[in-house]
C-alpha positions as CSV (number, residue, x, y, z in Angstrom):
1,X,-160.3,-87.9,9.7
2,X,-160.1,-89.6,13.1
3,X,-158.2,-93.0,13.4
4,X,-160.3,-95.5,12.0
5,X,-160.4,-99.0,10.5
6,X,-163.3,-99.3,8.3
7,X,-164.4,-102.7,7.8
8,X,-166.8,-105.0,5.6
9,X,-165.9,-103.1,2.9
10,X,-168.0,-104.5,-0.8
11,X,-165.4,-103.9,-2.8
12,X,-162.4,-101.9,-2.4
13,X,-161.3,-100.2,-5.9
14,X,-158.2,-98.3,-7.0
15,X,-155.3,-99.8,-6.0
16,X,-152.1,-99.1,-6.7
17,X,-148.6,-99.9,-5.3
18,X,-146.1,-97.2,-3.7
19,X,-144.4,-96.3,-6.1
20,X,-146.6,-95.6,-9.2
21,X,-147.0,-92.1,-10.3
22,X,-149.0,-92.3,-13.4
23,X,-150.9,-94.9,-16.0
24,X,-149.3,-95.1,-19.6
25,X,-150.9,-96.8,-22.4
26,X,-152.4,-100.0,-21.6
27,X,-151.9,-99.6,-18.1
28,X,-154.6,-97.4,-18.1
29,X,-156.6,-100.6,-19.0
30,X,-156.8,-101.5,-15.2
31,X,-158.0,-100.8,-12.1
32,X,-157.2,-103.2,-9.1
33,X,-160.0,-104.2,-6.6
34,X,-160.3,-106.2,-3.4
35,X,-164.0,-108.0,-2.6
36,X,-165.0,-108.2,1.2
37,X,-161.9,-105.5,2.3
38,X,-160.7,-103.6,5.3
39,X,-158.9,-99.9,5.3
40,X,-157.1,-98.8,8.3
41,X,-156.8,-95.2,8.2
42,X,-154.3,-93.6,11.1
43,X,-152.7,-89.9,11.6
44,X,-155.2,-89.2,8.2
45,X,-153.4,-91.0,5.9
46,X,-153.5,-94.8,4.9
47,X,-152.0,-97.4,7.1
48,X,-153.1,-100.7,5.6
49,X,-155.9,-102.6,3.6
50,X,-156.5,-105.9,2.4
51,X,-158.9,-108.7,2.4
52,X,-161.2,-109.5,6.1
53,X,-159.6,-112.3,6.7
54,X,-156.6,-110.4,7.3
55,X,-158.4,-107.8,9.6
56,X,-155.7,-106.0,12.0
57,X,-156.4,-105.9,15.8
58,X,-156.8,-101.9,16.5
59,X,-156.4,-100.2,20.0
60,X,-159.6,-98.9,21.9
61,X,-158.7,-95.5,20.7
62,X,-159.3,-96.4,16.7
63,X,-162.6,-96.1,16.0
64,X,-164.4,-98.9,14.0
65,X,-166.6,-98.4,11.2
66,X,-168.3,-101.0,8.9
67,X,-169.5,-100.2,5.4
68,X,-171.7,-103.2,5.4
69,X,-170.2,-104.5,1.9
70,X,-170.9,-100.8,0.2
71,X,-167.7,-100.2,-2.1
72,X,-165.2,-98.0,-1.2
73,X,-163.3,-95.4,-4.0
74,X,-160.6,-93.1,-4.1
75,X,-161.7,-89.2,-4.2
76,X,-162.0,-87.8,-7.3
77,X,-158.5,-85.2,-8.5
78,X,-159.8,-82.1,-10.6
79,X,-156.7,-80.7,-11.8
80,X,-158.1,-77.7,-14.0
81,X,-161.1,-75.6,-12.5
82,X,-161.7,-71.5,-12.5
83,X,-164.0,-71.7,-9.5
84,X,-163.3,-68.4,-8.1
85,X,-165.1,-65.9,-9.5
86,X,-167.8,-63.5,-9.3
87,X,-171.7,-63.6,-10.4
88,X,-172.5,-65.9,-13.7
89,X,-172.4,-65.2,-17.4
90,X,-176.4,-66.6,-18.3
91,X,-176.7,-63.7,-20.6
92,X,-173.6,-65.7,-23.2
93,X,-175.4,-69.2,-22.3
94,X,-178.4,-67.0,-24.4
95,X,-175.7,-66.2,-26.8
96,X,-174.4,-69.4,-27.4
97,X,-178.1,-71.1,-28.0
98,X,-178.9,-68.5,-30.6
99,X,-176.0,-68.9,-32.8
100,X,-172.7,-67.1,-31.5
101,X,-169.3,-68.9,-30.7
102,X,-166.7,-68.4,-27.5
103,X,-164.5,-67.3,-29.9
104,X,-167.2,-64.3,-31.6
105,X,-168.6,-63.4,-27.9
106,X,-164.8,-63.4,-27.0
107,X,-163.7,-60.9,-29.9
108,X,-166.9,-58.4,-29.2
109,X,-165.5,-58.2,-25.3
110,X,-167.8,-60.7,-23.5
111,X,-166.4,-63.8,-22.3
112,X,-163.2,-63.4,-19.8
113,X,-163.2,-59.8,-19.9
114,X,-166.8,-59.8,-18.5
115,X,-166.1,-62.1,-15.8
116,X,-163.4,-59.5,-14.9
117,X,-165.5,-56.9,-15.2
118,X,-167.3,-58.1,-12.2
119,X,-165.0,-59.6,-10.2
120,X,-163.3,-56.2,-9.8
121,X,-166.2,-54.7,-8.6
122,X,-166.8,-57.8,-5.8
123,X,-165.0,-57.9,-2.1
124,X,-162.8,-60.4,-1.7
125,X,-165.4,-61.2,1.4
126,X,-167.8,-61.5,-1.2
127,X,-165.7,-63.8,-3.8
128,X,-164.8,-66.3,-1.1
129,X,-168.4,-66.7,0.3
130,X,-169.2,-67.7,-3.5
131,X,-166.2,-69.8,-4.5
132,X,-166.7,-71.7,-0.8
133,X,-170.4,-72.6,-2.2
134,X,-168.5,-74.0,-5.1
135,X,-166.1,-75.9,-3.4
136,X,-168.5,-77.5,-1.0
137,X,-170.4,-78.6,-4.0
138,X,-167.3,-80.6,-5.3
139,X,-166.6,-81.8,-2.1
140,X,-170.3,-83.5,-2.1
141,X,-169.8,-84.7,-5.2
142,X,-166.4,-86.4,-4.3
143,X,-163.6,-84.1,-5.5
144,X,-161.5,-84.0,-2.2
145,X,-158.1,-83.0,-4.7
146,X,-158.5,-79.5,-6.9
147,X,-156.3,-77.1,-8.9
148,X,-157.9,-73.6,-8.5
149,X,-156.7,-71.0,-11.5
150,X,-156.4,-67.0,-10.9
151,X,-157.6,-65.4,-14.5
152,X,-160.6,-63.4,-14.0
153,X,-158.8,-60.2,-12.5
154,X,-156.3,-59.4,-15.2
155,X,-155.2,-56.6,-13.0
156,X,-152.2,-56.8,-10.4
157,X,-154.9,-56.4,-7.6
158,X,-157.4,-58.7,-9.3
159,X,-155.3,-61.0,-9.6
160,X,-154.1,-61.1,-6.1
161,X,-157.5,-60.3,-4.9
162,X,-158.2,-64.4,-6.6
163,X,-155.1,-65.5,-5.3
164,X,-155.8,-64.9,-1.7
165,X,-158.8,-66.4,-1.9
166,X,-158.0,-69.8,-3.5
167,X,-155.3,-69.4,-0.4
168,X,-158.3,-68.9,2.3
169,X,-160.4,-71.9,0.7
170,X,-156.7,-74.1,1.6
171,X,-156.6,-72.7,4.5
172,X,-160.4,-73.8,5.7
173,X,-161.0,-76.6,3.9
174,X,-158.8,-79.7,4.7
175,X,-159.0,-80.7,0.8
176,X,-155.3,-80.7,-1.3
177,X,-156.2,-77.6,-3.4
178,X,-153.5,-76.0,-5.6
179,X,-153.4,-72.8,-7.1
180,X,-152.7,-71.9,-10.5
181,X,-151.8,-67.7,-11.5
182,X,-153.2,-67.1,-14.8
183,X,-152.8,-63.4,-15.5
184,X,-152.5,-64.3,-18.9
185,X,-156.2,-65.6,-19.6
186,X,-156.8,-62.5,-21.5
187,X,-155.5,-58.9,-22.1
188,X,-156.8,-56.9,-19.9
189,X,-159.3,-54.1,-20.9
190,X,-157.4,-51.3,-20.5
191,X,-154.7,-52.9,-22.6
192,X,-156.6,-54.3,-25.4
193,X,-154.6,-53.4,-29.0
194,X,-151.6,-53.4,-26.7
195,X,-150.7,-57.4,-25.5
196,X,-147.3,-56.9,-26.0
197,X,-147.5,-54.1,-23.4
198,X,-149.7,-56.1,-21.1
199,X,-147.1,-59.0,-21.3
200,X,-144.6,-57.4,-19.9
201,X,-147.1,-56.2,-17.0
202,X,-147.5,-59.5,-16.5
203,X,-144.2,-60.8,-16.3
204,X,-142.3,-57.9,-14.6
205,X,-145.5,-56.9,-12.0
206,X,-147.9,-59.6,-11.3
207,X,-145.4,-62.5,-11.1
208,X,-143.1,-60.8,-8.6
209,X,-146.2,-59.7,-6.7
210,X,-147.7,-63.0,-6.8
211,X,-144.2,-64.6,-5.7
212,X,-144.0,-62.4,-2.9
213,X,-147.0,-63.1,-1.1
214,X,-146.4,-66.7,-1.9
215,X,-149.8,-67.0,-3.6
216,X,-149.7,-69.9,-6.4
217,X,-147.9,-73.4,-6.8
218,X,-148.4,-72.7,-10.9
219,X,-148.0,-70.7,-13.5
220,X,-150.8,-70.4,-16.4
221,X,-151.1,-69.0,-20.1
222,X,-153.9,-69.2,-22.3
223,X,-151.9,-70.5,-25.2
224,X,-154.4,-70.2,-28.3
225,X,-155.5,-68.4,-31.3
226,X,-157.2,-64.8,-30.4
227,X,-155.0,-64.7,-26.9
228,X,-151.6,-65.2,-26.3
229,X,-148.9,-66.5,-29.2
230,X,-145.9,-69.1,-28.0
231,X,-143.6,-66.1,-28.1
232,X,-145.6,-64.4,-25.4
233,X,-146.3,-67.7,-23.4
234,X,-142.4,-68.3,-23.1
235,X,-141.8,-65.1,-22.1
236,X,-144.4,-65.2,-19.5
237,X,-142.7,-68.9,-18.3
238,X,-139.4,-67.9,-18.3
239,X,-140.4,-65.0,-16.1
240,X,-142.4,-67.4,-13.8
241,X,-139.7,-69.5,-13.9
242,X,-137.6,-67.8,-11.9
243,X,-139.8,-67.6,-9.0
244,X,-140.2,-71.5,-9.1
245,X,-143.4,-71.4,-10.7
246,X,-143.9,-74.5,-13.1
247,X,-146.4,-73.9,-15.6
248,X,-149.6,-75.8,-16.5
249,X,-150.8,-74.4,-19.8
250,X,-154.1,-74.0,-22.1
251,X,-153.1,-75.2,-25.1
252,X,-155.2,-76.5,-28.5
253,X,-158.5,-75.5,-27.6
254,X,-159.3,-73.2,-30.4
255,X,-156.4,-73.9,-33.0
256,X,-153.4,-76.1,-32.9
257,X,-151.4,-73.5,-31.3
258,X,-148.1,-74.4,-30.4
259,X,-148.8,-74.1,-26.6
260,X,-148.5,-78.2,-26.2
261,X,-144.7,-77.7,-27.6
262,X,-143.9,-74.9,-25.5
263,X,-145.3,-76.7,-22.7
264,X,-143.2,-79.4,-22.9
265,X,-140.0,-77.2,-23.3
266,X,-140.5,-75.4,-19.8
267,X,-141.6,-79.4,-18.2
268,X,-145.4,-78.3,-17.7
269,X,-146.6,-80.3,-15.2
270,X,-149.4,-80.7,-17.8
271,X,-150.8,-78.9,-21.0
272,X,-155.0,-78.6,-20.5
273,X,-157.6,-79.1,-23.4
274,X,-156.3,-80.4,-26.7
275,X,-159.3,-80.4,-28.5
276,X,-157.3,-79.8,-31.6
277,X,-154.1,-81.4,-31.1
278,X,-152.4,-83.7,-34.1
279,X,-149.8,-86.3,-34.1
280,X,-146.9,-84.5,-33.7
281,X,-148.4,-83.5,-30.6
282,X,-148.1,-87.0,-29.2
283,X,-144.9,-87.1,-30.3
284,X,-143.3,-84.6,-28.0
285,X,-145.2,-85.3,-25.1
286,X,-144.0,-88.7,-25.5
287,X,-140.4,-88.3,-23.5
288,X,-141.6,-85.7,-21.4
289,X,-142.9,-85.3,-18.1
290,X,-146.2,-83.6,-19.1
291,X,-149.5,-84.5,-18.5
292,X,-152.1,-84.5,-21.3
293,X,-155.1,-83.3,-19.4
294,X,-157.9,-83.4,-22.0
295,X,-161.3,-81.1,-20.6
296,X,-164.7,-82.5,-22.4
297,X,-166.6,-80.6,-20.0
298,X,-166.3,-77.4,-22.1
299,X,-166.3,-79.9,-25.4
300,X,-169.5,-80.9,-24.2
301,X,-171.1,-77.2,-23.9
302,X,-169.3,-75.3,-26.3
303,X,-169.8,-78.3,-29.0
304,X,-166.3,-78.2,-29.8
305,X,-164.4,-81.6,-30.7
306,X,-163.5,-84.0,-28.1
307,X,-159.9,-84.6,-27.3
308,X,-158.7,-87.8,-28.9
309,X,-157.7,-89.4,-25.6
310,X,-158.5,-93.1,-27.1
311,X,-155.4,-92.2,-29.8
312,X,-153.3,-90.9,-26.8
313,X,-153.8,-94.2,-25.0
314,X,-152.9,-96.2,-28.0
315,X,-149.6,-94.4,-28.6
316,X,-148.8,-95.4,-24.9
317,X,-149.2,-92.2,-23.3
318,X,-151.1,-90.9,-20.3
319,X,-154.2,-89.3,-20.0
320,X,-155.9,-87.4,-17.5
321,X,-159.2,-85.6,-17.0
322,X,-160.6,-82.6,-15.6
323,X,-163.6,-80.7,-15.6
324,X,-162.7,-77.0,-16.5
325,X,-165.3,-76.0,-14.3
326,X,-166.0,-72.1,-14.9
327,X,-169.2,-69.8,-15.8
328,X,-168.4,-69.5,-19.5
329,X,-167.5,-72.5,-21.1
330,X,-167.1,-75.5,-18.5
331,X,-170.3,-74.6,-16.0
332,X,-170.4,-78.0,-13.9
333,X,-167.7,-79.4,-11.3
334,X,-168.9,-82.8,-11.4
335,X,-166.1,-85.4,-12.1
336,X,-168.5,-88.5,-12.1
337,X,-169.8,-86.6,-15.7
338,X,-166.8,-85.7,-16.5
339,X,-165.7,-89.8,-16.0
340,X,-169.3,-90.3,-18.3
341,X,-168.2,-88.2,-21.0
342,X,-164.7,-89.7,-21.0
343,X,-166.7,-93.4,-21.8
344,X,-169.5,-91.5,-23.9
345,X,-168.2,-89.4,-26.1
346,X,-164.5,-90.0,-25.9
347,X,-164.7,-93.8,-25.8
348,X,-162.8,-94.5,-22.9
349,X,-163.6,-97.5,-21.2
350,X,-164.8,-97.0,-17.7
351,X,-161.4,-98.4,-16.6
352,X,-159.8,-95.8,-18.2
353,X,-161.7,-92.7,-17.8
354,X,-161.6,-93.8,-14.6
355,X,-157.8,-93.9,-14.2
356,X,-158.2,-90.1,-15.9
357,X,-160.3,-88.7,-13.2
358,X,-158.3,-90.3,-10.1
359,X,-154.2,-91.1,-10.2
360,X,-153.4,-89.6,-13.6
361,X,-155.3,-86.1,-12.7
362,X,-153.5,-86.2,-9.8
363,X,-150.3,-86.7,-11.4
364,X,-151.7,-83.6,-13.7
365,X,-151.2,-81.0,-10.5
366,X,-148.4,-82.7,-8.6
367,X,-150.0,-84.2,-5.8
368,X,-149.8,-88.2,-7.2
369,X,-148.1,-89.2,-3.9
370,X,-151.0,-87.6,-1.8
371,X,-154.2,-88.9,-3.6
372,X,-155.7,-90.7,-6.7
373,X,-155.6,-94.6,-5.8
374,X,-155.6,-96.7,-2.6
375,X,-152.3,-96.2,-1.7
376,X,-150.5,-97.0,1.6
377,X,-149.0,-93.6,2.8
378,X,-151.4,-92.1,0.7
379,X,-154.0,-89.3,2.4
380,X,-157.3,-90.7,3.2
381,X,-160.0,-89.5,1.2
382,X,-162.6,-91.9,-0.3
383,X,-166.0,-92.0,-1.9
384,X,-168.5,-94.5,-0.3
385,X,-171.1,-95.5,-2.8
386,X,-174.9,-96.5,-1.8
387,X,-174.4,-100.4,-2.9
388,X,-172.0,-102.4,-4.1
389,X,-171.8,-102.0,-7.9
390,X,-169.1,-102.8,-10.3
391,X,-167.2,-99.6,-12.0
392,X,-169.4,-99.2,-15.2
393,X,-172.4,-98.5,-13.5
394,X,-171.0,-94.8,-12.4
395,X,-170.6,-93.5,-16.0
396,X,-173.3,-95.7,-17.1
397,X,-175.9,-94.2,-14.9
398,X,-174.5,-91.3,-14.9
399,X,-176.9,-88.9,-13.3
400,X,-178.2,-91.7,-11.1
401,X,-176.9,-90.8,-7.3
402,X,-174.2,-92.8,-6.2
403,X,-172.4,-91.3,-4.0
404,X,-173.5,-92.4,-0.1
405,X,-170.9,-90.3,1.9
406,X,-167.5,-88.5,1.3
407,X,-165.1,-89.6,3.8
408,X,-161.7,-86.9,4.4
C-alpha cells in the first residue's frame, strides 16, 4: 500500500493499544471505536489515527484518500484453513445428506485419504493455480492474515509438493500467510494397519525434509479418535521440536482426546476445534500460552456440537475463531459467517466473536503484533464497508454484502 492518509473515516473500529497480544475473559466484551477518524498509513504499516480534528499535515508525496464517513475495520485473521488441495469431494457432500458421518466415510477410506488420492496425481502447477483461486476469494472477502496446513499428501513428496506451494502463494501475494506441516492428518494408504510405522516416517523423513527446505512455521497432528493417539502426537512434536517447529494441533473434534493436554505441554501456539472439550480442558489452558481456536464452520456442516466458547469466556480465557476452510468438512473461507455463527449458534456477542475473528486469531498463528486491531506499528490492512453501520449489523445480516473494498 502506497503512503496514504485516509480521511473522513465513519467510524474507525478495532483499536487496541501497543502492547496487547490477546483478549481474556471480559475483555473480549469490547471493541474500541473512533466516530469521524483519520488513518495515516506510511512504509505499509500504521503511523497514526485519531479523531479529524486532529488531522496530520502530510507531504505532497502521501497520497490522500477520503472514505466519506464509510467505517473502516481491521482484516479478518484465519488461523486454521486446508486451502491447498486438489479437485472437490461433492460425491461425500452426497454422502453426508443421505445418512453417513465423517467419521463412517472416514473409516471406509473416503475423506482425507481421497483428497490425497488426487492431490498426488495433480502438478504442483496445477495445485497452485487452484489454491491461488482460493486465496483470492478470501482476500475479497477480507481475510488479508491466513494459516495454510500441509495434510493432503501424506507422502514425503506430497507433502512437500503442498509445502512449496503454500510458500509460492507467500511469495506472490503480499498477505501474512503461515504454513502449517501436517503429515499427520491421516495414515497414509500404503500404511494403513501400520500407524505406528507411518509415525516414525513422519517424524524421522518428512520433518527433516520439511526443515530442510525451510517449508513451514508449524507443526500439525490430527489428535482425535480414529487418527493419531497422544502417544503418537508427542512423538511427532518432540520430533518437530527440534527443528523449531511449534505445534498447532486438532484436538476434540471427534472425542475428548487428550490432544488439548498434549498441546499445552509442548506450548501450542493454539489447539483447533474443541467441539468436545470438558472442564478440565479449561483448566490447563488456563496458565498456558495456548490459544483455544474453536472452528463452527465444520460444526455447522458436519452438524457436530458447537464449541462452548461462551463457557471459555466466562472462565476468563481467550477465544479465537477460524474457519477450517477445506473440501470435506469446512467448505467456505468466509470469516464474516464464521463471525455470524460465533453470535448465532455460539452465542457470542458481536463484540466478541468479533474479537475471535481479528486480534485473538491472530494471536492463534503468531502474528498478533502484525495484524488483528488498529494498531500503531501494526501492518495496514483494513476492510472498508459500503456505509457506516454499527458492528451487529455484519453478523446480523450476515449474507448481506458489506464489504466495499479491501485495502493491503
Amino acid at each position: 500500500m502506497k503512503d496514504t492518509l485516509f480521511t473522513d473515516i465513519g467510524r474507525l473500529v478495532g483499536i487496541l493499544p501497543q502492547g496487547v497480544k490477546q483478549l481474556c475473559g471480559k475483555e473480549m466484551d469490547r471493541v474500541e471505536a473512533i466516530d469521524n477518524a483519520f488513518l495515516l498509513v506510511k512504509n505499509g504499516k500504521i503511523e497514526s489515527f485519531g479523531p479529524m480534528e486532529n488531522l496530520p499535515t502530510v507531504s505532497a508525496d502521501v497520497c490522500v484518500e477520503s472514505l466519506a464517513g464509510k467505517m473502516l475495520l481491521p482484516a479478518f485473521c484465519d488461523a486454521h484453513t486446508h486451502i491447498v488441495y486438489a479437485g472437490d469431494r461433492l460425491q461425500e457432500f452426497v454422502d453426508k445428506i443421505n445418512g453417513l458421518s465423517y467419521e463412517e466415510i472416514a473409516a471406509r477410506g473416503g475423506g482425507i485419504l481421497n483428497s490425497a488420492d488426487l492431490l498426488h496425481s495433480t502438478s504442483e502447477d496445477s495445485l497452485y493455480l487452484q489454491a491461488k483461486e482460493r486465496l483470492e476469494e478470501m482476500i475479497a472477502k477480507g481475510t488479508l492474515s491466513m494459516e495454510i496446513k500441509s495434510g493432503y499428501g501424506l507422502t514425503t513428496e506430497d507433502e512437500l509438493k503442498m509445502l512449496r506451494v503454500i510458500r509460492r502463494l507467500k511469495e506472490n501475494y503480499p498477505v501474512t500467510i503461515k504454513a502449517t506441516f501436517l503429515g499427520a492428518h491421516a495414515v497414509g494408504r500404503k500404511y494403513v494397519g501400520r500407524q505406528e510405522e507411518y509415525t516414525e516416517l513422519v517424524c524421522k523423513e518428512m520433518i527433516p525434509a520439511v526443515a530442510r527446505e525451510k517449508l513451514a512455521d508449524f507443526v500439525d497432528v490430527f489428535c482425535d479418535a480414529g487418527f493419531f493417539p497422544v502417544e503418537q502426537t508427542a512423538k511427532i512434536l518432540s520430533a518437530a521440536a527440534a527443528y523449531g517447529m511449534r505445534p498447532k494441533i486438532h484436538a476434540n473434534e471427534l472425542a475428548v482426546s487428550g490432544g488439548v493436554q498434549v498441546g499445552v505441554e509442548f506450548n501450542a501456539v493454539s489447539v483447533d476445534h474443541l467441539e468436545r472439550t470438558t472442564d478440565a480442558e479449561m483448566e490447563v489452558l488456563r496458565n498456558s500460552d495456548t490459544m483455544p481456536l474453536m472452528l463452527p464452520g465444520a460444526s455447522f456442516f458436519l452438524g457436530m456440537p458447537y464449541g462452548r466458547a461462551k463457557d471459555y469466556i466466562g472462565a476468563g480465557l481467550p477465544v479465537a475463531l477460524a474457519s477450517d476452510c477445506n473440501p470435506g468438512s469446512s467448505p467456505s473461507s468466509d470469516m464474516r459467517f464464521i463471525m455470524a455463527l460465533g453470535c448465532i449458534k455460539m452465542k457470542l456477542t458481536p463484540q466478541q466473536s468479533f474479537n475471535a475473528c481479528t486480534i485473538n486469531a491472530a494471536k492463534a498463528m503468531g502474528v498478533e503484533d502484525l495484524a488483528g486491531s488498529i494498531t500503531v506499528g501494526k501492518k495496514a490492512g483494513f476492510i472498508v464497508t459500503n456505509k457506516v453501520m454499527e458492528l451487529g449489523f455484519i453478523p446480523y445480516f450476515h449474507h448481506t454484502p458489506f464489504i466495499e473494498k479491501v485495502l493491503y
